[in-house]
C-alpha positions in Angstrom: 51.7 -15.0 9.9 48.6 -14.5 12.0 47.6 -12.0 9.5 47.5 -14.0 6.9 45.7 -16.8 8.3 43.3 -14.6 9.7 43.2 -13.0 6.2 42.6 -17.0 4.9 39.9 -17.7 7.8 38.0 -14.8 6.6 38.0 -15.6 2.7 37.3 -19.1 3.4 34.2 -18.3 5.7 33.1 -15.7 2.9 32.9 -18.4 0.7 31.4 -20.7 2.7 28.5 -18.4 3.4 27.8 -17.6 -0.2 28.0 -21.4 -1.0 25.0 -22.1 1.5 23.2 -19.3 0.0 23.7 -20.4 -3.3 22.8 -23.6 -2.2 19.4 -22.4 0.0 18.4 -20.5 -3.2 19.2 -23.1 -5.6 16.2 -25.4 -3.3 13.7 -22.3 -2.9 11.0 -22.5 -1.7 11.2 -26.0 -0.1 7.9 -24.8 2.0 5.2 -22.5 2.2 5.7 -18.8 1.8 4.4 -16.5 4.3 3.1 -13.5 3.0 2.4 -10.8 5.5 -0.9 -8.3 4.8 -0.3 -5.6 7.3 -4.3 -4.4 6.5 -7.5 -6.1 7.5 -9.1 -9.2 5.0 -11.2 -7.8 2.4 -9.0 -5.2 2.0 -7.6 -3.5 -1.3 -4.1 -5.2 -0.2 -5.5 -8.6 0.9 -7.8 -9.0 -2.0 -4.6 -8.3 -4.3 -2.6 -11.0 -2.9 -4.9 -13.4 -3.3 -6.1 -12.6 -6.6 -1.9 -13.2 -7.3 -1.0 -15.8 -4.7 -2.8 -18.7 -6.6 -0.9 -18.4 -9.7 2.4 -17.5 -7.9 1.8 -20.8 -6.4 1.2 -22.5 -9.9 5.1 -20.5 -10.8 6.9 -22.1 -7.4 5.1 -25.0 -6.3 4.4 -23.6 -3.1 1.8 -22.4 -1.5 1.8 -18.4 -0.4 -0.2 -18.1 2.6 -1.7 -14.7 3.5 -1.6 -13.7 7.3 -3.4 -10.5 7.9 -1.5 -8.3 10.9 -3.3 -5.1 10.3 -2.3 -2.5 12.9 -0.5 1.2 13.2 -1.6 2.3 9.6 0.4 -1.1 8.2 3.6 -0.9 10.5 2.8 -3.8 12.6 3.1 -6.1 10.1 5.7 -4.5 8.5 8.1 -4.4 11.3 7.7 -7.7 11.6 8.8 -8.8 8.4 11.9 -6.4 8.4 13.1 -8.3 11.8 12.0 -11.5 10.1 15.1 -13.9 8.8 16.0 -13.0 5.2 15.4 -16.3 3.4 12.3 -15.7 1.3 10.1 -17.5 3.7 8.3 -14.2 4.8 7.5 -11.4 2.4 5.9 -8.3 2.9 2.4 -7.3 0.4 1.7 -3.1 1.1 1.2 -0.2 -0.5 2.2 3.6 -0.2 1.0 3.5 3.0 4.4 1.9 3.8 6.4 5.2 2.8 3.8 7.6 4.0 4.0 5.9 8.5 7.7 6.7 7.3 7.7 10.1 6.4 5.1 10.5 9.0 7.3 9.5 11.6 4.9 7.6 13.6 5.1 5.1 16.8 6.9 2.5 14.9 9.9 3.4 13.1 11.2 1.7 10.0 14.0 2.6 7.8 12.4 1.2 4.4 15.7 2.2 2.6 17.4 -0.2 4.3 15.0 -2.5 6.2 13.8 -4.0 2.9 14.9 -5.8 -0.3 12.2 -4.7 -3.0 10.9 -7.4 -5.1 8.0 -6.6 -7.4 5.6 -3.7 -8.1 2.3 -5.2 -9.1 -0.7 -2.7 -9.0 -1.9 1.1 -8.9 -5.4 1.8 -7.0 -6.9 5.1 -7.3 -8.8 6.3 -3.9 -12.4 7.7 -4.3 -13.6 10.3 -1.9 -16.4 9.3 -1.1 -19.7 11.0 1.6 -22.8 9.8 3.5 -25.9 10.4 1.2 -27.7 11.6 4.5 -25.4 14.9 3.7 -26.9 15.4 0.5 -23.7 16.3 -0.3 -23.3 15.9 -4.4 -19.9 17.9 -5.2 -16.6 18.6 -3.6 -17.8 22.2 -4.0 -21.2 20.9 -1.7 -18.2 19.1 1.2 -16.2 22.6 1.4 -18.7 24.8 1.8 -20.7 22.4 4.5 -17.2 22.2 6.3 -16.6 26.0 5.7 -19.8 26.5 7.9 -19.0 24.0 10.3 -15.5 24.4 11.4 -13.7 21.6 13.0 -17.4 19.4 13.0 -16.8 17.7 10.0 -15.0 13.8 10.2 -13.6 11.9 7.8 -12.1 8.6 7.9 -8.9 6.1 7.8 -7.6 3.1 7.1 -5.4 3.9 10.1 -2.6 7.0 11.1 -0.5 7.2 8.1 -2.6 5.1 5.6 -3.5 6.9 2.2 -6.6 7.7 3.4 -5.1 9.8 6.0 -2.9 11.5 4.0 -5.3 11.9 0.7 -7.9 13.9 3.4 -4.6 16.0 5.0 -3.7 17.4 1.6 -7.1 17.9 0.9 -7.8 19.6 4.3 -4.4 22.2 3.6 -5.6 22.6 0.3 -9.4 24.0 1.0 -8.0 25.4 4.3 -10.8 23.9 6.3 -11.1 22.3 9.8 -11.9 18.4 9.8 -11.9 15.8 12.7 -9.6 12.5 11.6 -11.1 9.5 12.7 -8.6 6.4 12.2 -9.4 3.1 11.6 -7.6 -0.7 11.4 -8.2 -0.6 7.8 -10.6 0.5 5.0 -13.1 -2.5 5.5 -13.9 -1.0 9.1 -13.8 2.9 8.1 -16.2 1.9 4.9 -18.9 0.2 7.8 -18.9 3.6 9.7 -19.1 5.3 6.8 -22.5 3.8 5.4 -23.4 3.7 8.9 -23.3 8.0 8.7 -20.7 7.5 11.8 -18.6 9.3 9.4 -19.3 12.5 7.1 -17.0 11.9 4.1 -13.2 9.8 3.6 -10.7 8.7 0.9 -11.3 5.1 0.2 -9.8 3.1 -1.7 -11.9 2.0 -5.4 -11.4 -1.8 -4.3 -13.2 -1.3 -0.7 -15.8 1.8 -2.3 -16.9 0.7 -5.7 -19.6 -2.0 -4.5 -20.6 0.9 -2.5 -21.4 3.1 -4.7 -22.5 0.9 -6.7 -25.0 0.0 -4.2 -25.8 3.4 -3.3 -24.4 3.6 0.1 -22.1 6.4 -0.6 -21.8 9.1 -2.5 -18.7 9.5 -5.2 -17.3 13.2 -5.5 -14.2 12.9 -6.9 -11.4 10.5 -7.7 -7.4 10.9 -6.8 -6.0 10.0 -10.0 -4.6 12.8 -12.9 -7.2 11.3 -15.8 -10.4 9.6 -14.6 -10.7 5.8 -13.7 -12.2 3.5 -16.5 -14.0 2.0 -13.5 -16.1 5.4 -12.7 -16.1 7.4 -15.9 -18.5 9.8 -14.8 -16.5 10.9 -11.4 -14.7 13.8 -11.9 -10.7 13.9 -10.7 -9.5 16.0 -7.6 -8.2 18.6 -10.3 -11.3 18.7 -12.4 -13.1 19.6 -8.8 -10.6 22.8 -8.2 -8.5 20.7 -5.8 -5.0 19.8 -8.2 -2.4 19.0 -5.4 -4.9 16.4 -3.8 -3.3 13.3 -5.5 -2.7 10.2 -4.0 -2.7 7.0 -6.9 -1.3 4.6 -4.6 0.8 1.7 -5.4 0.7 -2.0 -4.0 4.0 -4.3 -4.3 5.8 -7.3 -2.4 9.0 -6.9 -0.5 11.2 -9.0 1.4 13.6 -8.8 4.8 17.3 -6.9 3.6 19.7 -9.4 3.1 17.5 -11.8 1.2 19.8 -13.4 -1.1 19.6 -11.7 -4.5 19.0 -15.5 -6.7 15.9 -15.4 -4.1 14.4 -12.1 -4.7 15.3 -12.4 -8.6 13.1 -15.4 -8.5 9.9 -14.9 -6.5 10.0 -11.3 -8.9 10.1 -13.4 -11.8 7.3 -15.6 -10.8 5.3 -12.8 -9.3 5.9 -10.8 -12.8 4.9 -13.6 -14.8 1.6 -14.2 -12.6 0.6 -9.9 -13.4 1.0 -11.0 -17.0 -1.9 -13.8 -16.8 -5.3 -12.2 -18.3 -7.4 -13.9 -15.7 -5.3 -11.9 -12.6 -5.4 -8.6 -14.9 -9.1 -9.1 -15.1 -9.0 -10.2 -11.3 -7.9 -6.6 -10.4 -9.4 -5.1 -13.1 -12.9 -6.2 -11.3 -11.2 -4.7 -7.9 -10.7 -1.2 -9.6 -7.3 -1.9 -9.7 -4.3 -1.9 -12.9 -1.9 -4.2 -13.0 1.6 -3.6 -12.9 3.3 -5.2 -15.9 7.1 -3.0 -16.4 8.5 -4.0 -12.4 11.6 -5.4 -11.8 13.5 -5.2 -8.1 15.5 -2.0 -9.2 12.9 0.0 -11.0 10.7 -1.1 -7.7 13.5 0.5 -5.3 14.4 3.9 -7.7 10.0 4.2 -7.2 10.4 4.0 -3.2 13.2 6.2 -2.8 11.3 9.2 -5.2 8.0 7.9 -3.6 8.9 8.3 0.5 10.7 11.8 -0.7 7.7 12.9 -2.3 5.3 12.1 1.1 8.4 13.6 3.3 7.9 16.8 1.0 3.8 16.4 1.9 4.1 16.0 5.5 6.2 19.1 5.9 4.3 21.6 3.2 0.6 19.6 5.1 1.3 19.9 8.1 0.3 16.3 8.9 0.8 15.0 12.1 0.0 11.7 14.1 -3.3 11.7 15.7 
């Protein structure tokens, strides 16, 4: 008999949880969303949540405030989300740099299987490495053979231990076999200032953060990370096209949220995000940030692409070498 009743208690409180989150999900979002940047403002991340956050806004009726907790190549922010309470009130805006402090194994540890419920994949950015002009420095070939002669001499720079800078210039390093000083940094914004500064000889930043820059002269372009080269610098060759094909690193931006968000939740700020990629004026918006838009996302094809994703930087870290500085 006690059995059974305990059998009853525990259907009846099943059922009572699911009808408040049905309920809570049913009324979402009844206040602000808080949408957590784990890189510096100005930033390829930061500039792509607020090119979306406005129309997101326009799709929920609530306002998605950015708070910028840059910090341990992205995990600060990130563990804070994945300890944060699972009703769609704090989301999580990152890139690959997410699954590369994973594979990485660095000083915070996150289970991004589990610790997340994916919502929406939104953008690609390419990374650009990019060199002090006081080098005279003009070809990947020119950075080798300067490195070549100056073993262990050479710096580059990082958006932080474990960004995709870091591990862009680590493949890079194993695949010219030469001897470069890392040099980390709490985001790109920083690393580019050192970098037109001549603090810095050379480092793989991302288009948003370098374009202006070269643009502007400030840097020097050798090569871009992407297979095919960018629309936004036609006449940059790729990392293959310079003799250097395993030096790839096309990273990808997307939102997640706490596990255990109810699923009506994440189905729904994915919708509104999806719809909000699909405006022209936010496609331009990244377009003008050297970034494309993500239009084919939903939260399954999102999680299948970080599962393959933080196998393939496991498979880089052990076949690199990389380490934590």
């Amino acid at each position: 008999m006690r059995a059974s009743q305990g059998l009853v208690s525990t259907i009846v409180g099943a059922f009572a949880f699911c009808a408040v989150s049905l309920a809570s999900a049913q009324g979402y979002p009844a206040k602000p969303i808080r949408v957590m940047v784990p890189w510096p403002p100005a930033g390829i991340v930061d500039v792509a949540g607020r090119v979306i956050g406005e129309r997101v806004q326009a799709e929920l009726g609530q306002p998605m405030i950015i708070e910028n907790k840059p910090g341990a190549g992205g995990m600060i922010g990130a563990d804070l989300v994945a300890k944060s309470h699972a009703d769609g009130y704090t989301l999580l805006l990152t890139s690959t740099g997410l699954n590369m402090n994973a594979a990485l194994g660095g000083s915070i540890a996150i289970d991004v299987s589990n610790a997340f419920e994916p919502i929406r994949l939104v953008a690609w950015a390419p990374s650009v490495l990019v060199a002090f002009p006081g080098l005279k420095m003009n070809s990947v070939k020119d950075l080798v053979a300067r490195a070549r002669a100056n073993p262990g001499r050479m710096s580059y720079a990082s958006a932080g231990n474990g960004s995709p800078a870091h591990f862009a210039a680590e493949m890079f390093r194993s695949e010219a076999g030469i001897a470069i000083v890392h040099v980390p940094y709490k985001g790109a914004p920083p690393a580019m200032a050192d970098q037109i500064a001549g603090r810095i000889d050379f480092h793989f930043a991302n288009a948003t953060v370098a374009l202006p820059q070269i643009k502007a002269g400030k840097v020097v372009a050798l090569a871009i990370t992407t297979e095919k080269r960018s629309a936004f610098l036609p006449e940059v060759p790729t990392m293959a096209e310079a003799g250097f094909p395993e030096t790839k690193a096309n990273q990808w931006l997307g939102y997640l949220a706490p596990a255990g968000t109810p699923r009506e939740i994440v189905d729904r700020v994915s919708a509104a995000i999806g719809r909000a990629v699909m405006d022209p004026a936010v496609q331009a918006g990244f377009a003008r940030q050297a970034m494309d838009a993500e239009t084919d996302s939903t939260p399954a094809s999102f999680r299948a692409l970080l599962r393959a994703d933080l196998q393939r930087w496991q498979n880089v870290v052990k076949s690199a070498g990389i380490k934590p500085n």
